[in-house]
N, C-alpha and C positions, 0 to 999 in steps of 0.2 A: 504494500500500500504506500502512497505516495505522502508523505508530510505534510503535513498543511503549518507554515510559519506568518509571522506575523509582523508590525514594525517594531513591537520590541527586540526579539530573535533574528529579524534581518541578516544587519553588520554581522554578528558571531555567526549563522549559520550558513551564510555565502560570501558576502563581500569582505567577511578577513579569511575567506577560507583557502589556505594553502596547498589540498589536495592536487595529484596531478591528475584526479578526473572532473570531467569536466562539469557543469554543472546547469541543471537545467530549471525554471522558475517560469511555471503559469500564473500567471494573472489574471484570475476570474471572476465573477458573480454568480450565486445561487439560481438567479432567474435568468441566467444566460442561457439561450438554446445552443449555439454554437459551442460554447464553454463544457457542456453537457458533452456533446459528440468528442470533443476533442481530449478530455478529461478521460474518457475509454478508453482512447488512441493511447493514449501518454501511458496509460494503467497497465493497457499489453505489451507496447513497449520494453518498457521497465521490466514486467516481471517474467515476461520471455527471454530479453536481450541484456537485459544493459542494469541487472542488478547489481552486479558485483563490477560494473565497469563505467560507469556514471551515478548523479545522485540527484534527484528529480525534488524540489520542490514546489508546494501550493500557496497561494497568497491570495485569497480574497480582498479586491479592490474595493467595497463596500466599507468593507471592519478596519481597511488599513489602507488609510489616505496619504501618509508619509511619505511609504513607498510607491506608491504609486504616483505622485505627485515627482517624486526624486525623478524614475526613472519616465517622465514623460507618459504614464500613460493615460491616452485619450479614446481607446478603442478596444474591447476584449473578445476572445481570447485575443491576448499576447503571452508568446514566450520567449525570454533572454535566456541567451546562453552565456556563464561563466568561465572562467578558468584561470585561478590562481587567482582569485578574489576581483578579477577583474571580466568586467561587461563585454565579451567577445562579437556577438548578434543579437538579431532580434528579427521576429517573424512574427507577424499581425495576422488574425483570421487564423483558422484552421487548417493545417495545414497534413499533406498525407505523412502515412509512420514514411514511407522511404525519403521522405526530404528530411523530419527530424531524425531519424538515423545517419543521416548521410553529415547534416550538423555536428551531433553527437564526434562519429566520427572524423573529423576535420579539425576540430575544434580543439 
């Protein structure tokens, strides 16, 4: 199952985080339809491919305005990709697993 963090947990759970996998952060809403389909995607992802080889987490943009304010968002789903506590991508809208796999891997 995928994390769900918050703007307290942020900073410590991504952006100082020094791992060398890479790191991946949805940005949602509960009544999001899109956010729904794409939260499945992420969830197989994750626990087919990329448990032990990335770290995937959730952020409802509702509860935590911080974050979402920091990193500019104006539109959800979006997901940023990390690596080495720093902001790598970012991909807005839903997007298929072979693009965020393809991310994951590159990143």
């Amino acid at each position: 199952m995928i994390q769900e963090i918050n703007d307290k947990n942020f900073h410590t759970k991504v952006s100082s985080d020094k791992s060398d996998k890479p790191i991946l952060v949805d940005f949602w809403a509960p009544w999001c339809t899109p956010c729904k389909t794409l939260s499945i995607l992420l969830e197989e992802i994750y626990l087919e491919e990329y448990k032990n080889k990335a770290i995937f987490f959730k952020i409802n943009v509702d509860e935590n305005p911080q974050c979402s304010s920091k990193y500019g968002i104006r539109s959800i789903p979006t997901l940023i990709f990390f690596k080495n506590g720093k902001k790598k991508d970012i991909y807005i809208g839903v997007s298929s697993k072979e693009n965020i796999r393809k991310k994951l891997d590159t990143i």
